[in-house]
C-alpha positions, 0 to 999 in steps of 0.5 A: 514888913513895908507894904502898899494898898491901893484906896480911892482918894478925893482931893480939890482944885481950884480955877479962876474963872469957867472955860468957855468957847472964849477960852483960849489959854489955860494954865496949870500953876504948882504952888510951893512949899507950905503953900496953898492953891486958894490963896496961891490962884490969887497971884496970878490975878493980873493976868486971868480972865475969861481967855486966860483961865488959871488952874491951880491944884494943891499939895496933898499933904497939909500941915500947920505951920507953926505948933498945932494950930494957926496957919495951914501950908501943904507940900509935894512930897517929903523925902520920907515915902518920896517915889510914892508921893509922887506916883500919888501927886502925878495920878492926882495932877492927871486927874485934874487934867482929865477934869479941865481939858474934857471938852476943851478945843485942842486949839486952847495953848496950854501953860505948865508953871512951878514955883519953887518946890512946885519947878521940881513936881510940874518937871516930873509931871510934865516928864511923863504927861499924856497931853500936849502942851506948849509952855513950861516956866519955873519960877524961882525954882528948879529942875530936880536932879533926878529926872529923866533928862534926855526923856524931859529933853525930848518932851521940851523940843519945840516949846517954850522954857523959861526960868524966872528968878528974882534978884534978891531971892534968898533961896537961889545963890551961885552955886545953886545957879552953876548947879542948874547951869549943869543940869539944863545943859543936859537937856539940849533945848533952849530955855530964855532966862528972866531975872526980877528985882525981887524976892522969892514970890511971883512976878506978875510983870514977868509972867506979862511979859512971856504973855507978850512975847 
């Protein structure tokens, strides 16, 4: 007999730099698969500062990933248990949320990143998010097959949308790029394309150039 129980849970975040009045963007940036946010933060480096302030929240399930030892990676969510991992990563995601944004200016833009398996949480996050935001971009990721298109569609009206990969990311191949052609027709928006010369990491010129545009 499978049963569920309802228990307090504290998990961490991490920020790169105090909101402040001068605070103008914030951005909340997923990691990926066997990633952690300590060391994921420090990739967006080139763009944080006292305007820009990066927040970047961590998988809840941690693992070694090599043996039983070494280096740690975490993830979303597995396909084992995988509704309630995330109704789990959602109720944590909105925590965070209610702890960054207490208090800041609804003048302050708000930025929503995934990247890689991080495109598939921040889509279903941002599918049922309570505050507005102004930007989505997936990075070397993708839209999950199983949301809420029209839903998501509706959400994404009037924001920015963008999908960025690499030219040599070994994870993205033809048929996973008409796989997402299909998927994203189904959101009836527009959604701007930027292609890299790279692998399977962010992109820190890319992410300068949505800044700009």
């Amino acid at each position: 007999m499978r049963k569920t129980v309802d228990f307090q849970q504290k998990a961490v975040f991490y920020q790169s730099e105090p909101i402040s009045s001068a605070t103008k963007e914030i951005w909340f940036v997923l990691h990926g698969y066997g990633q952690l946010p300590q060391y994921f933060i420090r990739k967006f480096n080139s763009i944080s500062n006292k305007n820009r302030v990066i927040i970047a929240p961590g998988g809840l399930s941690r693992f070694y990933l090599e043996g039983f030892s070494g280096r740690v990676g975490s993830t979303w969510m597995t396909k084992e248990e995988r509704l309630l991992d995330i109704e789990n990563y959602i109720s944590y995601l909105n925590s965070v949320a209610d702890e960054v944004l207490s208090g800041v200016s609804k003048d302050v833009k708000i930025t929503l990143l995934g990247f890689s398996q991080g495109s598939a949480t921040v889509c279903r996050w941002a599918e049922k998010l309570y505050f507005h935001f102004e930007r989505l971009i997936l990075h070397s990721g993708a839209f999950p097959p199983d949301i809420d298109f029209s839903g998501l569609g509706d959400k994404l009206k009037g924001k920015e949308v963008y999908m960025l990969r690499g030219t040599d990311d070994e994870f993205i191949n033809e048929e996973r790029k008409k796989e997402q052609s299909d998927l994203t027709k189904k959101l009836n928006i527009e959604i701007k394309h930027i292609e890299f010369d790279g692998k399977h990491d962010i992109h820190p010129e890319s992410l300068k150039e949505i800044i700009e545009q």
